[in-house]
C-alpha positions as CSV (number, residue, x, y, z in Angstrom):
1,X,116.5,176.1,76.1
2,X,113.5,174.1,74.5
3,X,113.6,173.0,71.3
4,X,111.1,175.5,69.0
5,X,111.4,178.4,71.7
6,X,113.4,181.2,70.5
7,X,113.0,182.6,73.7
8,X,116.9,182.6,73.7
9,X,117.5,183.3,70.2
10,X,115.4,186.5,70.1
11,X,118.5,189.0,70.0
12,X,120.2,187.2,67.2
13,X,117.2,186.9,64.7
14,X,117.4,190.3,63.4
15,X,120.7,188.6,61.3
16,X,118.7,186.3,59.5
17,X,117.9,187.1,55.5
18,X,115.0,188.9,54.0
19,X,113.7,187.2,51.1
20,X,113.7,188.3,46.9
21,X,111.3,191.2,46.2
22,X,111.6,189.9,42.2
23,X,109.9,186.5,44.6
24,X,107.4,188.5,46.2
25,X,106.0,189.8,43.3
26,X,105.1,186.7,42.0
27,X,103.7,185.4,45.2
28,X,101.8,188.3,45.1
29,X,100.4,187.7,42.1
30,X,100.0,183.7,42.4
31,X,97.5,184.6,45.5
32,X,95.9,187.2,43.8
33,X,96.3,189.7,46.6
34,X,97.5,193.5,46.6
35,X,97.1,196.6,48.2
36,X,94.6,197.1,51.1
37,X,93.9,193.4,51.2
38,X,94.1,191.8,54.8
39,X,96.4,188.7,54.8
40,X,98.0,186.6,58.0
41,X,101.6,186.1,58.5
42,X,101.7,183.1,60.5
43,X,105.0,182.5,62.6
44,X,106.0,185.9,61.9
45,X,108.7,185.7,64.5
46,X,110.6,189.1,64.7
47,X,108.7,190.5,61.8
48,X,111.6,189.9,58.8
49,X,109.3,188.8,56.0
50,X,106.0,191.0,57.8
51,X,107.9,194.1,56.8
52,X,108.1,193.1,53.1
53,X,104.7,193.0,53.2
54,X,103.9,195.5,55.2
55,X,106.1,197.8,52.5
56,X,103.7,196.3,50.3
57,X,100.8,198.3,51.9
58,X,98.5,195.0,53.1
59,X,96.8,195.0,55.9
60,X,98.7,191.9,58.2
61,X,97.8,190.0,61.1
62,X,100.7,189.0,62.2
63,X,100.4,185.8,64.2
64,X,103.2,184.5,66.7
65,X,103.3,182.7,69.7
66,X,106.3,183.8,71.6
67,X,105.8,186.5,73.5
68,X,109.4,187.7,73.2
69,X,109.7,187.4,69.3
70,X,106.5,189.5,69.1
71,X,108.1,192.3,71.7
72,X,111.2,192.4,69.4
73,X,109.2,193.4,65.7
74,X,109.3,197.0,65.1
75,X,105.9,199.2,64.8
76,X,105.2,198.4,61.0
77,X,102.3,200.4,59.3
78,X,98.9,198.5,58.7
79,X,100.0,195.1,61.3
80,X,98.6,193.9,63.8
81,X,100.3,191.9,66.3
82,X,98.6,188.2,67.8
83,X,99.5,185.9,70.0
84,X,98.7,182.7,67.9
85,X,100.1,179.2,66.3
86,X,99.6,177.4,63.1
87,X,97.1,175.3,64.8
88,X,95.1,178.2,66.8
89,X,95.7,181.5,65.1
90,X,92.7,183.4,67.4
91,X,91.5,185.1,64.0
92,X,88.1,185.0,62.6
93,X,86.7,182.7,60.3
94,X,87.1,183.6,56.5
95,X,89.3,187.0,57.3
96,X,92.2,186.9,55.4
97,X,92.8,186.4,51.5
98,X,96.5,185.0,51.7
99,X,98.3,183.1,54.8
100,X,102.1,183.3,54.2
101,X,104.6,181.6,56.5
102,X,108.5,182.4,56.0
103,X,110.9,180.1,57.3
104,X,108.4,178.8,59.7
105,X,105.8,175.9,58.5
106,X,108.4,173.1,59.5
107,X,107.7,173.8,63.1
108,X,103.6,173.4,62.2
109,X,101.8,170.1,63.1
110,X,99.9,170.1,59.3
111,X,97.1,167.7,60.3
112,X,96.1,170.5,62.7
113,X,97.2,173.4,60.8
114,X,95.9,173.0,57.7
115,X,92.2,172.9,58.5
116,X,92.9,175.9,60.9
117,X,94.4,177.8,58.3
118,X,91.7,177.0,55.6
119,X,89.3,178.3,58.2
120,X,90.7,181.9,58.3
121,X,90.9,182.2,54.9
122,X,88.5,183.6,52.6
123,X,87.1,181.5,49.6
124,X,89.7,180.7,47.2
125,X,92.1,182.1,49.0
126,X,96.0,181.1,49.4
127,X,98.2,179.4,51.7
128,X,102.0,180.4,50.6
129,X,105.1,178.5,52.3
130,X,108.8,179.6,51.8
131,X,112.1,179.1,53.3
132,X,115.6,180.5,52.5
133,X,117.8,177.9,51.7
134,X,121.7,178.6,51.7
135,X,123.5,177.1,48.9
136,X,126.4,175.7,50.6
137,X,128.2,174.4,47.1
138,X,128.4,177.6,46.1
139,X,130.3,179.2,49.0
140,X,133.6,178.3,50.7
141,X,132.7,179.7,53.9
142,X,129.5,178.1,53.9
143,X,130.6,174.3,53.2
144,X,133.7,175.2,55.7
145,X,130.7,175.6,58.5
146,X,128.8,173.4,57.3
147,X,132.1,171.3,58.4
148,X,132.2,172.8,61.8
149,X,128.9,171.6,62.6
150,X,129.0,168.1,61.6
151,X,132.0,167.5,63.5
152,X,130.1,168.7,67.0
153,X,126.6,168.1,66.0
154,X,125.9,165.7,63.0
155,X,122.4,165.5,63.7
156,X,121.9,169.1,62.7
157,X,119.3,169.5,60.2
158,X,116.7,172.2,60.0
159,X,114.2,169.5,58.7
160,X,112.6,171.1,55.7
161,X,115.6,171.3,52.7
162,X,113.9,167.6,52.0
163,X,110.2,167.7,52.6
164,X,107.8,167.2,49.7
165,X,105.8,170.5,50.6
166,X,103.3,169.5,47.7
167,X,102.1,166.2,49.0
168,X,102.2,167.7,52.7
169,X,100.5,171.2,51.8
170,X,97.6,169.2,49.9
171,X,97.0,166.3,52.9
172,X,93.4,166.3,54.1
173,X,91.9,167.6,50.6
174,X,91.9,171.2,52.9
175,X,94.1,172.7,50.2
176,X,94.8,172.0,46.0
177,X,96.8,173.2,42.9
178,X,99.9,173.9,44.4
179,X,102.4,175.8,42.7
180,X,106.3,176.2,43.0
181,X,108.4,179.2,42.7
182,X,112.1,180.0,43.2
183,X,114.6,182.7,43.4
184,X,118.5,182.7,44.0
185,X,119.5,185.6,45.8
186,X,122.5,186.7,47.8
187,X,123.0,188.6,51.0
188,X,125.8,190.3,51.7
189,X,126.7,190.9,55.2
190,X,129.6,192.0,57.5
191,X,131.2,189.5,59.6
192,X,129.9,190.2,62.9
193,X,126.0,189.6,61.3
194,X,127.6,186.6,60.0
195,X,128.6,185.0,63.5
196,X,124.8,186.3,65.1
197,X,123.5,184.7,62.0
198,X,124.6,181.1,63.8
199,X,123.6,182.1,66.7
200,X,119.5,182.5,66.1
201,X,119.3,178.8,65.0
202,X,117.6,176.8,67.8
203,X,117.9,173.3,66.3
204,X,121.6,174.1,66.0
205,X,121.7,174.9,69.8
206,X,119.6,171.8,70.0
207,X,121.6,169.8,68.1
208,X,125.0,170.7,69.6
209,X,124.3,170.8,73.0
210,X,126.8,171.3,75.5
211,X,129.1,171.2,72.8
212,X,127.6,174.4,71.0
213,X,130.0,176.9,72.3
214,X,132.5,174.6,70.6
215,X,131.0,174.7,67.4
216,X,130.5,178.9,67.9
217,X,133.9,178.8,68.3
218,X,134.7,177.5,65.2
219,X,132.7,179.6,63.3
220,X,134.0,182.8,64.4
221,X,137.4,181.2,63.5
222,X,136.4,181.1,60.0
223,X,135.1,184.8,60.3
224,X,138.1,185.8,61.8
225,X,140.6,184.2,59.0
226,X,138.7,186.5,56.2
227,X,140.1,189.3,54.8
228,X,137.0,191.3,54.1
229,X,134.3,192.3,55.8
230,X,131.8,192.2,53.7
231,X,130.6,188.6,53.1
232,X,128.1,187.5,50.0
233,X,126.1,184.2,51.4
234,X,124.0,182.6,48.5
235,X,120.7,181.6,48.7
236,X,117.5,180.0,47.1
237,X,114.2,181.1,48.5
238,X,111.5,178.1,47.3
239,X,107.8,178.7,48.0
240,X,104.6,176.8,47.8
241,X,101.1,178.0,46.8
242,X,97.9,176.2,47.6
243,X,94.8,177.5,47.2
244,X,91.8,177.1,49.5
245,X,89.7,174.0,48.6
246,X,86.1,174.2,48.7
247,X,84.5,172.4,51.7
C-alpha cells in the first residue's frame, strides 16, 4: 500500500458519509450553478458526493485517477467518468461552471492545481472545497477511537482539520473572494459500516503500519461492547468558495 492510493481501500469507501443537502444548497447557490449546467468533480473517488450532484440534475465530469475507485461508482445519470488529477484533469479549457472537490483537495499539490483548475473553468466560475469533519467531543465512541489510534499510531492525522484553506485556495492570484460555509450533521450507521468506515482511511493504514491490524482490533472492540446497532457519528461538513479570477 502507497500512501494516496486507495487501491486497497476501494471496498471500504462506500462507508464513508455523504454530505448536508441543507449544505449543498447553498453551495449551489454561492457558485451560481443549477440544473443542466456542466460542473467537474475532481477526486470523485467512488462517486459519494458525485451522486448528490448528479441527483441535482448537472451535467458532471467526474475526474479521478485511480482506476479502481472509478470501476467501483455506480452508473449515475448525466456523469461522465475521467481518468484525471488535480493537476491534469484532461478537460477542456473553460468547460465547467463549478469545480467541487469532497474530502479530496488535501491530497492536491495547489501550486499546480490551482492554475489547472482555473483553466477548466468558465469565466467567473467557482472552485468549492469541503471535507466532513467528525466531531470527536461530541461522541464517546468517537474520542474512545480516537484513543485507539494514538496509542498505535500517533502520527495519524488526515492533514486538513488545520489548514487555512482561504490563504491556500487564493495563492497565485488564480482564485479570490472566498467564502466559508458550514453544516453539522449526523450519520447514523450500524456497527458493521462503522468498523469498514476505519478501514477506507489510507493515511490511517499509513500511519499504523504493521501495527494496523492492532489498532482494527481495537475498534471493533469498541463496536462490539455497544448495545445498539444503530450508531449516530457527528459531524461538521466546512467548505470553501473561490471564485475564478480574471487573468
Amino acid at each position: 500500500m502507497a500512501l494516496g492510493d486507495f487501491t486497497p481501500q476501494v471496498a471500504a469507501y462506500a462507508a464513508r458519509p455523504g454530505y448536508p443537502e441543507a449544505l449543498l444548497d447553498r453551495l449551489l447557490a454561492a457558485a451560481g450553478v443549477a440544473a443542466g449546467d456542466r460542473v467537474a468533480d475532481v477526486g470523485a473517488g467512488t462517486g459519494i458526493f458525485t451522486a448528490q450532484l448528479a441527483a441535482r440534475g448537472l451535467a458532471i465530469d467526474a475526474v479521478e485517477p485511480n482506476p479502481s475507485m472509478r470501476a467501483q461508482a455506480p452508473a449515475l445519470p448525466g456523469v461522465t467518468w475521467h481518468a484525471g488529477s488535480f493537476e491534469a484533469t484532461a478537460l477542456p479549457a473553460g468547460s465547467v461552471r463549478w469545480v467541487t472537490a469532497a474530502q479530496a483537495f488535501h491530497w492536491a499539490d495547489p501550486p499546480r492545481a490551482l492554475p489547472e483548475l482555473h483553466r477548466i473553468l468558465a469565466p467567473g466560475g467557482h472552485l468549492t472545497v469541503l471535507w466532513n469533519d467528525r466531531r470527536d467531543d461530541a461522541s464517546p465512541l468517537l474520542a474512545a477511537t480516537r484513543a485507539v489510534i494514538r496509542a498505535r499510531a500517533p502520527g495519524f492525522d488526515e492533514l486538513y482539520r488545520a489548514r487555512d484553506w482561504a490563504t491556500e485556495l487564493t495563492a497565485g492570484a488564480w482564485f479570490g473572494d472566498v467564502v466559508a460555509d458550514e453544516e453539522p450533521h449526523e450519520v447514523v450507521m450500524s456497527r458493521e459500516r462503522y468498523r469498514t468506515l476505519w478501514r477506507s482511511h489510507n493515511r490511517l493504514a499509513e500511519a499504523a503500519g504493521a501495527d494496523l491490524p492492532a489498532v482494527l482490533a481495537g475498534i471493533d472492540a469498541l463496536v462490539d461492547g455497544l448495545d445498539r446497532d444503530d450508531i449516530a457519528i457527528p459531524y461538521t461538513t466546512r467548505a470553501w468558495t473561490a471564485r475564478a479570477l480574471a487573468r
